[in-house]
N, C-alpha and C positions, 0 to 999 in steps of 0.2 A: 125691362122692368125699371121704373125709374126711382129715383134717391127719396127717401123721406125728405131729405132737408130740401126738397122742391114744394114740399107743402104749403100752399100760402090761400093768398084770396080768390075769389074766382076771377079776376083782373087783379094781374100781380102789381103791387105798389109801384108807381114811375110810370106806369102805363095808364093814357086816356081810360079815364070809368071803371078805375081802382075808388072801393069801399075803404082804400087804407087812410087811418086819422080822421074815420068818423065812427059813431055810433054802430052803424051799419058792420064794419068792418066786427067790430067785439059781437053782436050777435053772429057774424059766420064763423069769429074762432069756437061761439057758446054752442052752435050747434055741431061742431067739430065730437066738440069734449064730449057732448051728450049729461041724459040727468042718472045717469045710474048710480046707484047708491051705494056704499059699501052693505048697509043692511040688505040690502035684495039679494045678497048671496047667502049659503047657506052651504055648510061643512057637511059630510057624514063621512068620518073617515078619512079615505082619499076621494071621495069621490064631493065636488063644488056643481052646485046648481045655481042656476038667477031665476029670479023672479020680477024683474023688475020693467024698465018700458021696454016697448019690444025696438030695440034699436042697435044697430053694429057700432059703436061709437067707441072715442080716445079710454073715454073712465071707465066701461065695462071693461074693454079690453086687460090695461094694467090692473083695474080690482079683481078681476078672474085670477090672472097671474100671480098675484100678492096672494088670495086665499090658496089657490095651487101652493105655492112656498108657505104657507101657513100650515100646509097639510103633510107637506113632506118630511117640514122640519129640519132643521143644521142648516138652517138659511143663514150667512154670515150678515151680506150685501145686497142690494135691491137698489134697482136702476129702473124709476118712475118717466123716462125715456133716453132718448139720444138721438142727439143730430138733426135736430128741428130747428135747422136756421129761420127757413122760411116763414114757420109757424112762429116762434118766438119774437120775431121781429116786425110782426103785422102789429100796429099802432090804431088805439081805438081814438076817441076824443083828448083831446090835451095832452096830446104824449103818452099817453097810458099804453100799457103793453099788457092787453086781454088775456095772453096763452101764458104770459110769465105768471099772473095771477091765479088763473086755472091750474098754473104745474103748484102752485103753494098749496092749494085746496086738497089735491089729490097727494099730497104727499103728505098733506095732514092724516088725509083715510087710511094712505097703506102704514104712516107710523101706528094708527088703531087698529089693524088690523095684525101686526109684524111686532109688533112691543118696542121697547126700549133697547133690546138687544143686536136689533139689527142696524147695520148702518144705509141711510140712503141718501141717494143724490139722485143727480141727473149729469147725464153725458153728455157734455156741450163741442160742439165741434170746433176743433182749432181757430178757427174765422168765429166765432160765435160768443166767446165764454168768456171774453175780457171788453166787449162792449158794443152797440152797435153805431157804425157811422154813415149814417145817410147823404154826408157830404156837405161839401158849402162849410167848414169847421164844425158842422153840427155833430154830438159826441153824447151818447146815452148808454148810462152803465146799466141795461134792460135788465139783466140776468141777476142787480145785486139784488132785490129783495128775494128772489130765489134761494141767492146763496146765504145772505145773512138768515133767513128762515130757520126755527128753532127745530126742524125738522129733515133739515140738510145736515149731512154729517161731513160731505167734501166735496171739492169740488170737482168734477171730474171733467176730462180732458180728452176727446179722441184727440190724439194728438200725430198730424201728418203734416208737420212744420219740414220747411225746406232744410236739408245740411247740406245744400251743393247749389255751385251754378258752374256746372260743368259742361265743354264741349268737348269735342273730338280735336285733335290738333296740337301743339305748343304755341301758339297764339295770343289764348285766350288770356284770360285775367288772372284765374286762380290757377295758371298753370304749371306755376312753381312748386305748388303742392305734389306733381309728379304725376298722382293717383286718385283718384276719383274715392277708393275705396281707403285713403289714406286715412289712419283712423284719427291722428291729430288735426285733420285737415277736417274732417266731419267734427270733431269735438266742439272745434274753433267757430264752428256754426249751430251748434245750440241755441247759444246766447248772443250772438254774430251773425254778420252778412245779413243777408237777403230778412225783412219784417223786424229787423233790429236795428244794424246798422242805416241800412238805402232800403231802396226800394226802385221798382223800376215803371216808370208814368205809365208808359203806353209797350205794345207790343214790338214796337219799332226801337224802342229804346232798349230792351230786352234782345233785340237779335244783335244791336250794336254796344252791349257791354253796358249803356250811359245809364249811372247809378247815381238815384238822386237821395242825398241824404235824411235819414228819417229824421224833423226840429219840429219844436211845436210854438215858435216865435217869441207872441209877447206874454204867456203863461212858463214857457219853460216847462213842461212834464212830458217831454218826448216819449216818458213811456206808454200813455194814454194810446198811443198811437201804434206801439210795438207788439205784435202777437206775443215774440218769443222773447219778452221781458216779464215773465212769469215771477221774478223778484221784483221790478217796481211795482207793480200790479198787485202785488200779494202785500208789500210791506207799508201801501201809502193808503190815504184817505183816497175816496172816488166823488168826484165833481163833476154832475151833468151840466153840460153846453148847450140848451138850447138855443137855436138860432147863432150857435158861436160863442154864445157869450157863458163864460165857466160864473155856475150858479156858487153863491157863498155857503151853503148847506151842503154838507157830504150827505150823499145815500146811505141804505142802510147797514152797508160794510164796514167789516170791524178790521185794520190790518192782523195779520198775523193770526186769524180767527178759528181759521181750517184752513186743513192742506188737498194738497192737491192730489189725485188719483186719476192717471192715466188710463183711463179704461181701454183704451185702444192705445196701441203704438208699434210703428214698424212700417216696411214698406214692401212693394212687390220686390220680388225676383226677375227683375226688368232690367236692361242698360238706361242707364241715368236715371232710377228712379228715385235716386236721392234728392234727385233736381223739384220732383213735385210726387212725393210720397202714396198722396191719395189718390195717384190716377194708376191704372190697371187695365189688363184687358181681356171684356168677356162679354161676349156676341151678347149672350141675354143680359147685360145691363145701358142704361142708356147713358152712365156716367163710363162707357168704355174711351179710353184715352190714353194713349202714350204718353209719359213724361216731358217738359221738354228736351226737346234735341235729342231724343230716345232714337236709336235705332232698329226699336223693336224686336231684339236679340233675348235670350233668356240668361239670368247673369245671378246665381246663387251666394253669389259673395259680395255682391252690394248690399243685400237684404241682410247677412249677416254681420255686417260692415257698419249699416248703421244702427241695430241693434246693441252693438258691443259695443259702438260710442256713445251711443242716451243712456245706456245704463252705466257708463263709464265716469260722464258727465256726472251726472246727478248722484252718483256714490258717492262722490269728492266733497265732503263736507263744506272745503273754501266756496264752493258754488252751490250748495243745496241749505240755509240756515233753520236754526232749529224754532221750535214754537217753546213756547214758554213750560208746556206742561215734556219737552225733550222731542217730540216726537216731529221728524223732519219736513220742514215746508213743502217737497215733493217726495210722497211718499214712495220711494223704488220696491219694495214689497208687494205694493199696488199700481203696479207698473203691468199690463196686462197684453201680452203680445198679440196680434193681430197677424194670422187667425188660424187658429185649430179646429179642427173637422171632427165631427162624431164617426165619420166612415171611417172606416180603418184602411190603414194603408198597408200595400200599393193597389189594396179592390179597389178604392176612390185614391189613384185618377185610373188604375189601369181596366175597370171593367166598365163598359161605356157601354154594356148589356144592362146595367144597374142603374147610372149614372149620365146623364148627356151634359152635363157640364163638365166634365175633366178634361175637356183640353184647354180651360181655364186657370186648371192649376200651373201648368208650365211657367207662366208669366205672372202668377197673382202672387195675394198675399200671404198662402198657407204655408204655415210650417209643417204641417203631418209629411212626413219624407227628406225633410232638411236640415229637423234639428237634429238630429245624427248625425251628423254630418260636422267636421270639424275646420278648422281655415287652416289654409296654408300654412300662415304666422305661425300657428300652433305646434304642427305637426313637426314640422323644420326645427322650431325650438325643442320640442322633444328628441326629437332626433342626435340631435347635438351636441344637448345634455347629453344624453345618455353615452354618447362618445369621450365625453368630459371635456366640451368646447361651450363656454358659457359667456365668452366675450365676442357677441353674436350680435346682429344688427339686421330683420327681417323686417322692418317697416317696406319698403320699396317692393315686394312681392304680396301678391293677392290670390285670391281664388280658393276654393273649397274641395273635400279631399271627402269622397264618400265611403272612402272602403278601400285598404289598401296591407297588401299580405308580406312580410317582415318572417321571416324565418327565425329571426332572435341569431342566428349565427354572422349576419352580417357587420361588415365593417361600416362605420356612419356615411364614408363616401360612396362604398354600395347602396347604402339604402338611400342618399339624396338625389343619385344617378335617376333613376327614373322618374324621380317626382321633376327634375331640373328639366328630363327631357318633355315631359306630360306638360308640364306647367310654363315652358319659357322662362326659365331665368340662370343666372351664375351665380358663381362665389368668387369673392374677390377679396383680398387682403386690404384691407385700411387703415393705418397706422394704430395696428395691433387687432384690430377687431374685425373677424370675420364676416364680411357685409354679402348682402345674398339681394341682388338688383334684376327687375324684369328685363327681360327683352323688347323694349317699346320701342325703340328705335327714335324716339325723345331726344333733339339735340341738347347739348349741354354747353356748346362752345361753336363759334365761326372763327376757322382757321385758312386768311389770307394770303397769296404767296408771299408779300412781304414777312410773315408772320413763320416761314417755315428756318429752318438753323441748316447748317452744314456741317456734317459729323461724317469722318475720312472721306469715303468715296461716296458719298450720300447726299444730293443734293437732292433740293424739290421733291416732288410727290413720284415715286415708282410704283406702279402699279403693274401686274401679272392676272393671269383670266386662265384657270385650271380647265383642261381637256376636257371637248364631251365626252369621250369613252370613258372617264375617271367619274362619269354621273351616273349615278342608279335614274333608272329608266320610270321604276314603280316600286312602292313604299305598302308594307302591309302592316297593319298592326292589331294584334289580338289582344283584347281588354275585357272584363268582364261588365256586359251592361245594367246600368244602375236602373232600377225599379223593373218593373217587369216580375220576370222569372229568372231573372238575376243567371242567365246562358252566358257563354259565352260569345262577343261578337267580333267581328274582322273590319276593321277601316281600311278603304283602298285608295289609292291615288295615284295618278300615272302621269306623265305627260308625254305624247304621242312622238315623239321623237329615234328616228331610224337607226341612229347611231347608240341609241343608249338602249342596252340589253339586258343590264345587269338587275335582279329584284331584292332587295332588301327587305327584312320580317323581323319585328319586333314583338315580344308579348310583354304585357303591363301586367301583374295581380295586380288590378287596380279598377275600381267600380267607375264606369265612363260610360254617360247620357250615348247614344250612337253620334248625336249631332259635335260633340266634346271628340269621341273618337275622330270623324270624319275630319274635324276643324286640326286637329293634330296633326293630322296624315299631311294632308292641303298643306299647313304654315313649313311642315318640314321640310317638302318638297318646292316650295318656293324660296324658302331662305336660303335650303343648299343651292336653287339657280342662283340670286342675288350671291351668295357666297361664293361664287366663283373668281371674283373678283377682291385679290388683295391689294394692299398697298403698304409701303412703308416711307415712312418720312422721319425727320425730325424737328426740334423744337427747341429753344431757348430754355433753360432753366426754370424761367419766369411763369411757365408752363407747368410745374412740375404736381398743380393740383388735380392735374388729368391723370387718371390711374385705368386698369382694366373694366370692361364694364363700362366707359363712358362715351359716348355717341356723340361725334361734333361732323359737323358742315367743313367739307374745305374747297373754297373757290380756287378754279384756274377760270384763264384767259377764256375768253368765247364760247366756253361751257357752262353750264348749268351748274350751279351746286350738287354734290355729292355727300351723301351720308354715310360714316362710316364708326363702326363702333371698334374701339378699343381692342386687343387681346391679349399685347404683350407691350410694356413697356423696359429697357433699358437706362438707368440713372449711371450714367457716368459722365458727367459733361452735361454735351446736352443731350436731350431726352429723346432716344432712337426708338421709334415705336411703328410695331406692324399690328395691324389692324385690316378687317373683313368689309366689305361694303354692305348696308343694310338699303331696308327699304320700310317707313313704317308703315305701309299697305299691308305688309307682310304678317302683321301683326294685329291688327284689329282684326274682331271675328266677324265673319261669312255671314251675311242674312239669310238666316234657314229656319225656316219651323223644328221646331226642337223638342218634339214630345216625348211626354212618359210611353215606355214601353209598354204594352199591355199583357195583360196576364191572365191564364185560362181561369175557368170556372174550376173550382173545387169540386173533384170529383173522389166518390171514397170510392177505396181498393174493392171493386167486386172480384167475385171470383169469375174469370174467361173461359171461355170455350173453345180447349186446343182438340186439332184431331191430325193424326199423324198417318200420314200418305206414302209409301210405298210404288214411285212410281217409275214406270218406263224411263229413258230418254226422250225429253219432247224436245229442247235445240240441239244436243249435242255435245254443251259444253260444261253441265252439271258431273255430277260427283257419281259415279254410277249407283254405290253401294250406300249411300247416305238417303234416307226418307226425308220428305217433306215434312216441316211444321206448319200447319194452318190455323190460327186462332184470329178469334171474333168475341165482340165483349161491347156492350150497350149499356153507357158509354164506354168509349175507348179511353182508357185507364194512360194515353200516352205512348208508354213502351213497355214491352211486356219482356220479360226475363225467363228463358229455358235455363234451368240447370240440370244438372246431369249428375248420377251417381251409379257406380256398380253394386252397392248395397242397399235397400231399401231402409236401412238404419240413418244412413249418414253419409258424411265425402262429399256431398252435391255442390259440384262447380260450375260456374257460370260457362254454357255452351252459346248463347245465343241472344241476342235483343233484338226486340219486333219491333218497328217503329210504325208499323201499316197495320191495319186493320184487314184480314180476310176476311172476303164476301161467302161465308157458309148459311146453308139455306136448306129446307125438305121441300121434297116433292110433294104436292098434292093430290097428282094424280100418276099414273102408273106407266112406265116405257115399256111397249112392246120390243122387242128384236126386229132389228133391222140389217138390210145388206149395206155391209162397211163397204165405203169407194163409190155409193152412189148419196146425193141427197137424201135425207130422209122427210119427205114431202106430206108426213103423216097426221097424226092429231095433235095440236101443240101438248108440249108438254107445260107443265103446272107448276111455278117454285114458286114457294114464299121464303123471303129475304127481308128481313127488320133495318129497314130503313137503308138498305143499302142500293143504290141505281144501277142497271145495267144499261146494254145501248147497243145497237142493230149497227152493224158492220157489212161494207159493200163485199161482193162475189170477190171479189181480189183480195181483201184483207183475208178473209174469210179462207180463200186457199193461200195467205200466207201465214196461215197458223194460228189466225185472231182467235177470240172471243173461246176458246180451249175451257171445255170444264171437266172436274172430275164426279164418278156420278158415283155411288159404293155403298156398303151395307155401314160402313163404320171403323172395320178392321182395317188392320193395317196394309193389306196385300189388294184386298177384293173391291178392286176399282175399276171403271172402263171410261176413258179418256172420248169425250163427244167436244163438237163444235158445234157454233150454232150463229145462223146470221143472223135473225130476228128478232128483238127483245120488245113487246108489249107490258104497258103497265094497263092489267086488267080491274086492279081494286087498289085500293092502299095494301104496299109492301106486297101483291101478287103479283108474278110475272106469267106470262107466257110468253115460251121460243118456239123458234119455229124454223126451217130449213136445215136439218142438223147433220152433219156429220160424222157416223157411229164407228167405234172400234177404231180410235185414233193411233196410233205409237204401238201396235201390235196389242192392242185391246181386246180385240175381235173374237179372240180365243176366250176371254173370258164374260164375254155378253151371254147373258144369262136368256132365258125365253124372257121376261119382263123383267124390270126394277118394277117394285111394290111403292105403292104413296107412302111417302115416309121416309123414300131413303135420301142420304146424306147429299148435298151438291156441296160443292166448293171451285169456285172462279179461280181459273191459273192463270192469274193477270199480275203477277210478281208478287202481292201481297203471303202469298205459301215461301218458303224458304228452306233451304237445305240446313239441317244439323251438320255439328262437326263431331262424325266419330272417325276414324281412322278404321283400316281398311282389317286391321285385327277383331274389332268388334264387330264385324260382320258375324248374323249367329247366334249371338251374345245377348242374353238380356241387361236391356239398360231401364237404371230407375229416372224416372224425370218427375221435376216438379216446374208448374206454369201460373205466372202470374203477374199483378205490377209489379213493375221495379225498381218501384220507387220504396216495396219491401221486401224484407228479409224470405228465404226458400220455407220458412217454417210459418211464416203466415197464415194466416184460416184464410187468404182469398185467395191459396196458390191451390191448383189441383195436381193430383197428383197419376200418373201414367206411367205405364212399363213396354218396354217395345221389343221385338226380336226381330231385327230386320237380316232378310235375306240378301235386299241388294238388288229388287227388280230394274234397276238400272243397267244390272251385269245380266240378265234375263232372258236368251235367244227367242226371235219371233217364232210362232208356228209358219210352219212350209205353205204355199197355198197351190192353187191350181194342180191339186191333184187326178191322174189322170192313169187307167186302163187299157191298155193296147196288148189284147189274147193276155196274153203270163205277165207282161212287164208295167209296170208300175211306174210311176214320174209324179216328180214335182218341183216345183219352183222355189229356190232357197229366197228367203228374205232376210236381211238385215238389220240390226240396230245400229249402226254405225255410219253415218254419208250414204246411204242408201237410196237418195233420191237422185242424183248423179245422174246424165245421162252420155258423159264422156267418155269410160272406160269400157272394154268389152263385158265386163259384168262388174254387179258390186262386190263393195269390199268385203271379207270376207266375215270380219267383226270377229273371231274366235278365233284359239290357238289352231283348230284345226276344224276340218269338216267332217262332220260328224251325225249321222241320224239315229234313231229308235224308229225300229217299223214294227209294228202288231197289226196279226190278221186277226179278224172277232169277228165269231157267227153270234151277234147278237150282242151277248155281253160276256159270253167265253171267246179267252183267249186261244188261239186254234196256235198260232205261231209267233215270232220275233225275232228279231235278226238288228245287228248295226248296223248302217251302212255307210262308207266315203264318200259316196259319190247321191246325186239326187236321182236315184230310180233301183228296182228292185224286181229280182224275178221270182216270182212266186213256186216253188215249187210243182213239180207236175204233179205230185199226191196231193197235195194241198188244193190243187187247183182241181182234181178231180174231185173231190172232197165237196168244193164251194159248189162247182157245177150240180152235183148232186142235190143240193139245199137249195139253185136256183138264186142264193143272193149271198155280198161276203160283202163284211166294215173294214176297211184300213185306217189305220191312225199312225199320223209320222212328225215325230218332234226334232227338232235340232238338240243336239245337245253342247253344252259346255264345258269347260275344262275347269271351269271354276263355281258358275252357276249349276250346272248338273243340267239337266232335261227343260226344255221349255215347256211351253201349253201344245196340246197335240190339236194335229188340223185331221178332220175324220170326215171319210165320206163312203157313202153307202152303193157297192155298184148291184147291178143284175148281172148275173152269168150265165144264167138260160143259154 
């Protein structure tokens, strides 16, 4: 999308068969404007209609917008545009400036339409609003009958003037300044440096420093020529230069007439953005641009850095002078930061389901998410204070502090401890003033060998290099991350090293971007390598304004320079000081995309759909006497909270948090009975499942336990445990499976001749989970309430359930392969316990003892029963003459338990003829 202020002629001015500085050119700003009229509008209410020529044009536009604020009312301010370099400065015949004349017309309308009450102007862009220069000396103050206009109230300012010409390095020019973000160092460039002081010719002259002095020769009013001389500009007469030559007639500006109002002001959240304010970066604009020498890093404390100095500036009455009726030449009142967002934050930048430009805010201009946010400077001053240390000196440290948790019982060096470690910096004593200095690794000094002293046995430079084993290996650090869903997150950094073992873990209450995290983790872990490396030396007296804290170069022989910062110094004599070796690599941040964290949709508390399962052993290594929770909730509410109570009044304690969503579903259609241990190769079966997938699994997963469901009326017990390889999606949210495997985990006993359409499924794909009751509550009823958790057990969206579990966990299988030979009786024991084994002479035995229940049944009369030890049984010879007699006798034989009691009985019907 590109800039207003590119608006100009259809061949822009300078270029071959430009209409600029003819007639021609004023008819294409006339049809710009268009003829709409303020009367072609018409009020009812809130509601403005036109009636005028049918055309999209500049005057419809703002007269729409002016009767809109007509209609609303409590209009203070009215802005008849902004940022029309390009349009303002198209020249019709004899120098005439067509669009400045059309902005006086139209701001006659909206003062008829807006009254006397309102104040308006126009928003002129920094490069725009104090005159235009076509070059060759040629000098035209375009914009004054604008501002002199009885219908202009101020002049307004986007204003994205440079406060820095900063690099990377100690090199550069302004490098004494320390800090980029230094705030006296941005002040000094308000009114200074860069559009004030020099200026720089060409591109080349900008990458080499050479700054050419702003002079205006044989006139003398250098400030004609200076952006950011907002006082000569405002307190002198204005003399157009055509052709060079300064005309004897001032324009129509009156000094001191009206003040100025910065409609815009401020800069991105960019590295060096102070360097060129207005550049930003966002894929859909075509003005996207790094600042210069930007590293294109995200940097929340230059943006508040030069905020605090314009308005800091301009407060200061010495630099701001008054108008005659009191009210100040740059009104700070009317100082309007650039740029607040109607979305609310953290949805814009964090939901990119709403919004497809939020990964523009990381680097742009918004403050929604930052002006909360306090500096460093501040926080440390507070701190301080409140310890009762107020001869303090925090210029030299920078950076911003989102969120950071103080328990109120600490001591001030507790609480500066992690901000020092978060942030890179010290404390250091300075004759009397506690000075608090970054870790830039910024020399301050070259220290020659001639230049070092001998103090006892201390000559030249000694240096020591600390054990790798004395090195942590990996560095973790838990910080709470800023915007988002404000979780908690983990920064990690390692360096792959055989010898170093040891891990080290830190946690911050402290709000950190992930990329802030990660870059902390990273500089720790490389300063502690560089830091392996001390030294001590000494120094002449002469020396003695090096203190802790200060970083100098000291050459040897045939080596490079080294950097080493400060830690301790000694004053007896001369000046014995040990000191750490730096590196200022170490120190500048990481090129990383650095985005907001994103954050879910709002979703309100519904009530979930828990159903509580009673089930077998399916691996072995579950809790036997504990049931399954299974819930399901559209949408998934997050994490869902079981509580527990013995009363149905009250007591409900937090049992359990669901972070998955169970896939529960009804049948459609109806399961017939099947034989468990073979495929069942029968009519697929039928679930609908809301929006949940399933997925067909090979012959091998399939017999290692995959795809496991459970199928049941509801209740808690009356379940039967199927597989199934096959998963079709037949319609939206219909499934059918298909190759099943029935009567899973000793189920078998309780397959019923059909499941009816309708009854319950639920997938044992981990999403089910064990309660925690304890093995006393077997039995017992328990009260449960289910729901988010993000509210209280008393909520309307929790439901409410009661359970009495028996503990089919502890549950012995029915016996199988029962079998008839003349009187005696047999059967095969089965297991819940490792039972698939095929190692041992038989399985284990899973019970305190062995133990059966045998009933003989003509029918559905019991004829006999007996215990038995061992797996077979002799029938009685009455008994047996008895069955002969009838020609047919039911046996049924359970295991039984020492603690579960009787299993499900296996029953089979012989002939005795």
């Amino acid at each position: 999308m590109p800039w207003r202020g590119r608006i100009t002629t259809r061949v822009a001015p300078g270029r071959e068969g430009t209409t600029d500085k003819t007639a021609a050119a004023a008819e294409e700003v006339a049809r710009f404007f268009g003829q709409a009229r303020r009367q072609d509008f018409a009020r009812s209410g809130d509601r403005v209609t036109y009636g005028g020529p049918d055309e999209w044009s500049y005057r419809r536009f703002i007269l729409h917008y002016a009767h809109l604020a007509a209609a609303a009312g409590g209009i203070d301010a009215f802005l008849i545009g902004s940022e029309m370099v390009g349009m303002t400065q198209i020249r019709g015949a004899q120098n005439s400036y067509p669009a400045v004349a059309a902005l006086r017309a139209l701001a006659a309308d909206v003062r008829a339409i807006l009254g006397p009450g309102v104040k308006i102007g126009y928003a002129a862009d920094w490069s725009e609003y104090f005159g235009h220069h076509p070059g060759n000396g040629e000098l035209f103050f375009h914009l004054d009958p604008l501002w002199a206009d009885d219908n202009i109230d101020f002049i307004g300012i986007d204003n994205y003037m440079p406060l820095s010409d900063w690099r990377d390095g100690d090199t550069h020019l302004d490098a004494g300044w320390k800090r980029i973000d230094n705030i006296d160092y941005l002040k000094a460039n308000v009114a200074g440096g860069e559009g004030y002081d020099w200026y720089y010719a060409s591109d080349s002259h900008r990458d080499a420093q050479i700054r050419t002095p702003i002079t205006d020769g044989f006139y003398d009013e250098a400030w004609v020529w200076r952006y950011k001389d907002l006082r000569g500009w405002w307190e002198n007469l204005h003399y157009n230069r055509p052709g060079g030559v300064r005309q004897t007639e001032a324009t129509a500006w009156v000094p001191g007439s009206k003040p100025f109002w910065f409609t815009e002001l401020g800069c991105a959240a960019l590295d060096k953005a102070t360097n060129q304010p207005n550049k930003f970066l966002d894929a859909m604009s075509s003005e996207s641009m790094l600042p210069h020498y930007s590293n294109g890093t995200r940097n929340d404390a230059i943006q508040a850095a030069y905020v605090q100095a314009s308005m800091a500036y301009w407060n200061d009455p010495t630099n701001n002078p008054g108008m005659t009726d009191g009210r100040p030449m740059v009104d700070p009142d009317r100082a309007h930061i650039w740029c607040w967002d109607a979305r609310p934050y953290p949805a814009f930048p964090g939901r990119p389901d709403l919004w497809s430009d939020g990964p523009a805010w990381d680097r742009g201009h918004w403050l929604n998410g930052r002006a909360g946010a306090v500096t460093l400077r501040a926080l440390v001053t507070d701190i301080c204070r409140a310890a009762g240390v107020t001869a303090i000196d925090v210029r030299d440290i920078s950076g911003v502090v989102r969120g950071y948790a103080l328990t109120g019982q600490e001591s001030g060096r507790a609480a500066l401890q992690p901000l020092m470690l978060a942030y890179g910096f010290d404390a250091v004593e300075r004759d009397g003033v506690l000075k608090f200095v970054s870790r830039d690794a910024l020399s301050r000094a070259t220290i020659s060998p001639e230049d070092l002293a001998v103090a006892g046995d201390l000559s030249g430079l000694e240096t020591s290099r600390a054990a790798e084993a004395s090195m942590a290996g990996r560095l973790r650090l838990t910080h709470v991350e800023a915007g988002g869903d404000y979780t908690a997150a983990t920064a990690e950094a390692g360096r792959a090293t055989e010898g170093r073992k040891a891990v080290a873990d830190s946690e911050f209450a402290m709000m950190l971007t992930r990329a802030e995290g990660r870059g902390i983790v990273d500089r720790w872990l490389a300063e502690a390598e560089v830091a392996r490396d001390t030294a001590r030396f000494a120094l002449p007296p002469s020396w003695s304004h090096l203190g802790p804290g200060d970083v100098v170069d000291i050459q040897q022989p045939a080596t490079d320079a080294q950097r080493w910062r400060i830690d301790r110094v000694e004053r007896s004599g001369p000046l014995v000081i040990d000191a750490v070796r730096v590196d200022a690599g170490v120190y500048r941040p990481a090129i990383s995309h650095q985005e907001q964290g994103s954050i879910r949709r709002y979703q309100p508390p519904l009530p979930v759909q828990p159903v509580f399962l009673d089930l077998p052993l399916l691996r072995g290594d579950e809790v036997p006497h504990a049931p399954h929770l299974a819930v399901s909730a559209h949408p998934w509410p997050g994490t869902v909270a079981a509580y527990v109570a013995g009363d149905p009044q009250g007591g409900f304690e937090l049992n359990l948090l669901l972070e998955r969503r169970a896939l529960i579903g009804r049948t459609l259609t109806s399961l017939e009975r099947a034989r468990p241990g073979l495929i069942d190769r029968g009519t697929p079966l039928r679930l609908r499942l809301q929006s949940d997938p399933l997925k067909s699994v090979t012959h091998r997963a399939l017999l290692s336990g995959s795809n496991a469901l459970a199928i049941g009326d509801g209740t808690l017990e009356n379940w039967e445990i199927l597989q199934f390889r096959a998963a079709r999606l037949v319609a939206p949210n219909v499934w059918e499976i298909t190759e099943r495997l029935r009567g899973q985990a000793g189920t078998d006993a309780l397959m019923p001749q059909a499941w009816p359409a309708g009854s319950i499924v639920v997938l044992l794909d981990g999403g089910p989970r064990q309660v925690e009751l304890p093995p006393s509550a077997r039995g017992q009823e328990r009260f449960w309430r289910i729901g988010p958790a993000l509210r209280a057990p008393d909520d309307a969206s929790y439901r409410s359930r009661s359970t009495t579990a028996r503990g089919i966990g502890l549950r012995p299988y029915a016996p199988c392969h029962l079998r008839l030979d003349a009187r005696r009786l047999s059967w095969v024991r089965r297991g819940r316990i490792d039972a698939d084994g095929w190692d041992g002479p038989d399985i284990p035995l899973g019970e305190e003892q062995e133990r059966y229940l045998v009933q003989v049944l003509n029918g559905s009369q019991l004829l006999a029963e007996s215990q038995q030890s061992v797996p077979q049984f002799e029938i009685p010879a009455g008994l047996w003459s008895q069955a002969q007699a009838a020609g047919r006798m039911s046996v049924r034989v359970a295991q039984l338990s020492q603690v579960f009691g009787r299993g499900p009985f296996a029953r089979k019907d012989f002939n005795v003829q």
